[in-house]
C-alpha positions, 0 to 999 in steps of 0.5 A: 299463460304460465298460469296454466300450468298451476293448475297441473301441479296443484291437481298433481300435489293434491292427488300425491297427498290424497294417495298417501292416506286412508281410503275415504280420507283426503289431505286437502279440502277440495272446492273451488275457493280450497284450489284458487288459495292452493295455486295462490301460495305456489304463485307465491313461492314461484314470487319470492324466488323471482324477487330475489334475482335470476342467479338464485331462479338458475340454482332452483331450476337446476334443483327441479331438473335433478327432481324431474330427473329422480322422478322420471327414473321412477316413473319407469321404474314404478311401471314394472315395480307396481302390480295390477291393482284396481282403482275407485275414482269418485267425482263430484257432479254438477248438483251435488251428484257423486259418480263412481268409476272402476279403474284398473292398473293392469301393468304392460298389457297388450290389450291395455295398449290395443284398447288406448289406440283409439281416439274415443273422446268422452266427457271431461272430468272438470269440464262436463263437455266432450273432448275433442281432438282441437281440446286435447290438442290444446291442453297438451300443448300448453304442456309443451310450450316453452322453447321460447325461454331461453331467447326471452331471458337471452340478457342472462346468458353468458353466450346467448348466441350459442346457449339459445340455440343449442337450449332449444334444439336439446330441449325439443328433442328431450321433451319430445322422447320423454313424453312419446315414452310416457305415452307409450308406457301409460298406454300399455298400463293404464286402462282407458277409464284411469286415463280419462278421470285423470288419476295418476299414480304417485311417481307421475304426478311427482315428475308433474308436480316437478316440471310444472312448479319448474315451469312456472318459475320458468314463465313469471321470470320470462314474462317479468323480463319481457316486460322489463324490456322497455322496448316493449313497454313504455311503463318507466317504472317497469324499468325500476330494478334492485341493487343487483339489477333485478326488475322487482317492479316489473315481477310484482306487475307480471305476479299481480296479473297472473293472481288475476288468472288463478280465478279462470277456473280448471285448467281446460276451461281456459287450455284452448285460448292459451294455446292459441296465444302460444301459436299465435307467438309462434307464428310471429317468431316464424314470420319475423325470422321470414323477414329477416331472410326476405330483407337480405341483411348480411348480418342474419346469418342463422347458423341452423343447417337446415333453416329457409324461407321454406321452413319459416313459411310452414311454420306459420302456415301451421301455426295458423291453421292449428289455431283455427281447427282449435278455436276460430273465434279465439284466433280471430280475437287473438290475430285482431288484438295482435295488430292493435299491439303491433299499432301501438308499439309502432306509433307509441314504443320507444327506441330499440336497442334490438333494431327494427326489421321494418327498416330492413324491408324498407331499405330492400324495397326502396332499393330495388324500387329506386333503381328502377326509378329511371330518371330516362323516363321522366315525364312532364305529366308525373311533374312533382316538386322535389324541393332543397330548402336551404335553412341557416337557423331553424329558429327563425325558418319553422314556418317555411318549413312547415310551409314547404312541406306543404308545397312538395304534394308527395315530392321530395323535401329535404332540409339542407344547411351548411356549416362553415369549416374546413375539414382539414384544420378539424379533428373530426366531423362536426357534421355528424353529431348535428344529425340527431338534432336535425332529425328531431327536429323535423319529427317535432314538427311533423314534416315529412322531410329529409337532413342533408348536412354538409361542411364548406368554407363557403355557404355557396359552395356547400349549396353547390354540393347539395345541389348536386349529390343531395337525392339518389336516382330519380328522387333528387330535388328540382327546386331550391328554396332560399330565405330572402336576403333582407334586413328584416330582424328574424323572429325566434320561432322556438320562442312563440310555439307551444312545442318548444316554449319553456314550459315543457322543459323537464316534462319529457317528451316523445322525442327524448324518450325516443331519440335520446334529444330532449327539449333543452338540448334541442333549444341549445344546439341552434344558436339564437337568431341573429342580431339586426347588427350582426355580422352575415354569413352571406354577401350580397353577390354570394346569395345572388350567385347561388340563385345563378348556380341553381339557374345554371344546374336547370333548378327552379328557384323560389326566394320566400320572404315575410313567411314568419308572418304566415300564421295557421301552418302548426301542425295543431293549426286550427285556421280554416283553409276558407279564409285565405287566399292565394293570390298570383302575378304570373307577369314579370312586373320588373319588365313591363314590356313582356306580355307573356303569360305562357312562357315557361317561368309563369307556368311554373308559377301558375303550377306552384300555386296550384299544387299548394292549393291542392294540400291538405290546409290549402284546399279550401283557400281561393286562389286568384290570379291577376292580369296586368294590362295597359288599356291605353296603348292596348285598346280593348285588347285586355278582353282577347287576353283574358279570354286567352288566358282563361282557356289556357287555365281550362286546359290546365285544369286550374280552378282560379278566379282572375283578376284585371288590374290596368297599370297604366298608372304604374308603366308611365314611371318605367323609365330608364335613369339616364347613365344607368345599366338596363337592369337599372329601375327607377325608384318610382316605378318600384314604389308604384309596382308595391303600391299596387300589389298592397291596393290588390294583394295586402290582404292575401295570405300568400302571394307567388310573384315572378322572379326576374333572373339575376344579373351575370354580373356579381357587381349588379348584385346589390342592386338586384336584390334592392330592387327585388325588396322593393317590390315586396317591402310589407306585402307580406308571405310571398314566395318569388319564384323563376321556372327553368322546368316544363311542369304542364302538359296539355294533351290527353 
């Protein structure tokens, strides 16, 4: 954009040199080649003074406003000093056709200002098309611009917050008197004709010269520093600056793009589409000021009296609309191109140190939303998952993650963890500087998922407080998931994907240039997984006990084992949904006497299968659901079940194919030992219920079971769990879970 006013103060030198001469003889050749060198060289100063730094650009800006100054006294003093005189102006024509016009300085003249009232739009000079109101409004502005320096350079100023403000209101003011004194002299001195070829007298285009050679300092500073800016530009080597801080790499960029503007032509030819840019940018300013005051945030505080949402809202409405009267083909392309920009800064931008005024609107609609979010009004028919995954290592949980984070269908996910301590022996917080990690995290696996980190002397105690406080409102999680207590080696996870192998170490990647968190230190924050013989964080009767505590505060539980087997859950998966399936036990195999399928727990088992099915990687899976029977002692009853059960499912709207699997065999070892607790199975029967779950199920690429309650008593822990891993020993991925939640609804 600055590139236009090159054009000015080339026309305006020229005509200086041309005026001093002979008549008939000119200074300078003329041609189009002659003006694309002329404005090259004054580019080229304009450079050379951006290179050396911005304290040499304030010394010569502060020269130019003494010559503007000078030559602004002269203009007034010329237009009494110079006499009446009349002019030739010779033009050169398309063709080679030379046209002559008789011009006059007439000097203060009432009729000379009576005439120029009128508007009469005629051909232009360099163009050769009639002028309209839109195209004089357009080059005029361009001439005019410039209100935006001050807070584009803010990193120069000494106080920004009082320099930029205060610049900008003297700046307005000066230029608006400087110029309606300059309308109304010209007007009343200078023929229509000496107006319309744009022929100047000496101290005019002196003063234009000045402000437009000061402009374009103004503009290629601006503009290299904008782009220096890597809030804005994600080009690293824009950022490259001298000794002194000067970016002389983002300088030579913006002066190589501007060289390619010199070739657009005359100065008309190319007014409109940059004062459509102009407008556009002030249009943005006005709207991003809108939101600012729309978003609350108590540190916006503008100290301008008169400034409102009412102020800001005009001023894009007339940006706008001067846009469209301009050019509406222009301003289409400008607002299209706009959004793409808005696109890729959104997706593609690094982190800025201005902050995001997307996330102050954010916070004042959630907010406002949040509280309306009554959790009074809950309804079993909005049922959704609201999930507390519980991680101790994300080494060895990736995959539950990615999992869970297709499981939640819109709900809440949040990753909890709990680090061991006790606050008072502590200096500080540890809990703190582990955020970023966590957050990085979770963007490089590209989970949609909340951190919520807590410090206690137990893991059972920290989950307790998550359970609790994690959430707000209405949003807080129905669901714990834990990892099984087992004595399965974990799987270093970092070590298998592609995102966190070795290989990409030192390339950089989006989060380190974003966050701050590159790949090593990611890698060296979670320890490595833990050790087949090392010690556990977590007995026994301290993980059964936070299934209890759940239980008890009304949350569903799911206990996930085998997940590090699950394949085709990467973000860049390519495994095809159609070649998995989902199989479902919704009967309570540890209890063969129940034959319940409608209680609470199995349809809270039917509902999360059903939600995985309907995301996005498990659309196309099938999902099958078995139904234990006894035939011998239930004759052909199994019929009326599976009837039963399938209306049940037709009500429920679940597509599942289902599966009668007789049990006989498996029932007759359901036998109590002698001596033994009623929670006490036999070895045999559990051997034969995972013998059966591998004959139908081993192929399954997950599998939801039901998930007895634990004992009340901590000292049947052990035995709990041992009979829970023999069920499941070698299945494969398969999630346990016992519903406390009504999650179906049946009428319309």
């Amino acid at each position: 954009m600055f590139s236009v006013s090159w054009r000015r103060s080339l026309t305006c030198l020229v005509q200086i040199l041309s005026l001093l001469c002979p008549e008939g003889s000119t200074v300078l050749p003329q041609g189009y080649w002659y003006t694309v060198l002329y404005s090259s060289v004054i580019l080229l100063l304009c450079l050379l003074v951006c290179l050396v730094g911005a304290h040499i650009y304030s010394r010569t800006a502060f020269v130019i406003l003494l010559v503007v100054t000078v030559s602004l006294l002269s203009i007034f003093i010329s237009s009494v000093a110079v006499k009446p005189r009349d002019f030739v102006i010779t033009h050169q024509r398309p063709g080679n056709q030379t046209v002559h016009f008789n011009a006059s300085y007439t000097g203060y003249n009432a009729t000379t200002l009576r005439s120029n009232l009128a508007s009469g739009y005629t051909l232009d000079y360099s163009t050769n098309s009639v002028m309209s109101f839109a195209t004089v409004f357009a080059v005029m502005f361009t001439s005019c611009t410039g209100i935006m320096a001050g807070a584009n350079m803010s990193g120069e100023l000494k106080t920004p917050s009082v320099s930029i403000p205060k610049g900008t209101i003297v700046a307005v003011f000066y230029t608006f008197t400087v110029y309606a004194l300059l309308f109304i002299l010209v007007s009343a001195t200078c023929d229509r004709t000496l107006l319309v070829q744009d022929y100047w007298l000496p101290p005019e285009n002196q003063h234009l010269a000045s402000v437009c050679h000061h402009r374009d300092l103004l503009r290629l500073a601006v503009s290299c520093y904008v782009l220096y800016d890597r809030s804005v530009c994600r080009w690293r080597q824009a950022a490259v600056t001298s000794s002194s801080g000067n970016p002389w790499v983002a300088v030579l960029y913006t002066w190589g793009l501007a060289q390619c503007v010199v070739f657009a032509g005359q100065l008309n030819s190319i007014a409109s589409l940059v004062t459509v840019f102009y407008l556009l940018a002030y249009a943005a300013v006005d709207l991003a000021c809108l939101a600012l005051e729309w978003a609350s945030a108590p540190n916006f505080r503008p100290t301008f009296q008169l400034f409102s949402w009412h102020t800001c809202l005009l001023g894009i409405l007339s940006c706008l609309v001067m846009m469209f009267v301009i050019n509406p083909v222009y301003s289409s392309g400008s607002i299209v191109l706009l959004l793409l920009l808005l696109l890729f800064l959104h997706y593609r931008s690094p982190t800025s140190s201005w902050g995001y005024i997307s996330q102050a609107l954010i916070f004042h609609q959630v907010r406002k939303y949040l509280l309306m979010l009554d959790v009074r009004k809950d309804h079993v028919k909005f049922w959704r998952p609201q999930v507390l995954l519980m991680v101790a290592n994300p080494r060895s949980s990736c995959q539950l993650i990615l999992f869970v984070n297709q499981l939640k269908k819109g709900g809440l996910f949040v990753l909890g963890h709990v680090q061991l301590g006790d606050l008072d022996t502590l200096p500080s917080d540890p809990v703190q500087q582990q955020y970023n990690f966590w957050l990085s995290l979770v963007d490089k696996l590209g989970v949609k998922a909340f951190v919520d980190l807590t410090l206690s002397p137990s893991v059972r105690q920290g989950t307790q407080h998550l359970l609790r406080i994690t959430g707000l409102g209405g949003m807080k999680p129905n669901t714990l998931v834990l990892g099984f207590y087992d004595s399965c080696t974990p799987e270093d996870f970092f070590l298998q994907d592609t995102a966190f192998c070795d290989s990409s170490v030192g390339q950089g990647t989006e989060d380190e240039y974003n966050f701050g968190v590159d790949l090593p230190s990611l890698q060296a924050h979670f320890p490595p997984v833990r050790h087949v013989e090392s010690p556990r964080w977590l007995s026994p009767e301290e993980y059964i006990g936070i299934i209890s505590d759940a239980l008890k505060m009304s949350k569903n539980v799911c206990l996930a084992r085998y997940f590090f087997q699950l394949e085709g859950e990467g973000k860049d998966s390519k495994v095809d949904g159609s070649e998995r399936t989902i199989d479902v036990w919704p009967l309570n195999l540890l209890q063969p006497g129940s034959r319940d399928y409608e209680d609470v727990c199995s349809l809270f088992l039917l509902q999360m299968a059903c939600v995985l099915n309907m995301s996005n990687k498990w659309r196309h899976a099938r999902m099958r659901i078995f139904l234990n029977v006894e035939t011998e002692s239930n004759d052909q009853g199994w019929v009326v079940n599976e009837e039963t059960f399938r209306e049940l499912l037709k009500k429920l709207r679940i597509r599942a194919s289902i599966k009668i699997v007789p049990w006989d065999s498996v029932v007759q070892h359901h036998v109590q030992p002698a001596g033994e607790p009623t929670q006490a199975l036999s070895e045999d029967f559990l051997s034969a219920v995972n013998a059966m779950l591998m004959e139908h199920s081993s192929q399954a690429a997950v599998r939801f079971l039901y998930l007895p309650r634990p004992p009340a008593h901590h000292s049947q822990s052990q035995q709990y769990l041992a009979q829970v891993e023999a069920v499941t020993n070698g299945l494969g991925p398969t999630l346990l879970i016992h519903g406390v939640t009504p999650v179906t609804y049946t009428d319309l």
